[in-house]
ZABA-13225 format. One record per residue (C-alpha): residue number from 1; x, y, z. Coordinates in steps of 0.001 Angstrom, whole numbers, always signed. Last residue first. Layout:
# ZABA-13225
 num      px      py      pz
 NUM       X       Y       Z
...
***
This chain:
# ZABA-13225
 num      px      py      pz
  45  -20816  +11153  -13668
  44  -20923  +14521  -11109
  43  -20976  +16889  -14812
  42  -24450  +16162  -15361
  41  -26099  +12824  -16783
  40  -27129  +14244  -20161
  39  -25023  +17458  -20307
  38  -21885  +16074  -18270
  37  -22332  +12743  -20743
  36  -21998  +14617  -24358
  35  -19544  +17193  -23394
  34  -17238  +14102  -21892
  33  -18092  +12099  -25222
  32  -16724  +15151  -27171
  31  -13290  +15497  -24737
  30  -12989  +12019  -25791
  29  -13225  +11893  -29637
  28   -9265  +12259  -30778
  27   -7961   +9798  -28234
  26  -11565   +7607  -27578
  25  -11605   +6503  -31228
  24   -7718   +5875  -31307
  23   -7975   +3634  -28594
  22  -10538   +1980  -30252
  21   -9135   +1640  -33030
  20   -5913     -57  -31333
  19   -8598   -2014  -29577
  18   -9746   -3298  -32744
  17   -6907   -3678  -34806
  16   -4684   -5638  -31952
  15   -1366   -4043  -31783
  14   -2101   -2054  -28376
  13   -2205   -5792  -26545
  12   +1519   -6577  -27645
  11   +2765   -4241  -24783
  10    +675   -6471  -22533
   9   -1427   -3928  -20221
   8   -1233   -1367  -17749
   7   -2955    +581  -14574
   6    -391   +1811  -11877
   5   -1570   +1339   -8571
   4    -218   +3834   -5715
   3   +3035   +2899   -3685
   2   +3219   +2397    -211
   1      +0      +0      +0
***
């Protein structure tokens, strides 16, 4: 418990198409899908 969590994943894991896409998808669309949920659910989601 001295040292915080640090989220990762197999380096091979990013090579897959579709989570690479995905990736990709949430990158360059995220801040648009934030906008999207704080006005229908409020900004507390």
């Amino acid at each position: 418990m001295m040292k915080s969590p640090f989220p990762s994943y197999h380096p091979n894991l990013i090579h897959e198409p579709t989570l690479y896409r995905l990736d990709e998808a949430v990158m360059h669309y995220g801040e648009s899908i934030k906008e999207i949920t704080n006005e229908e659910f409020g900004n507390g989601m």
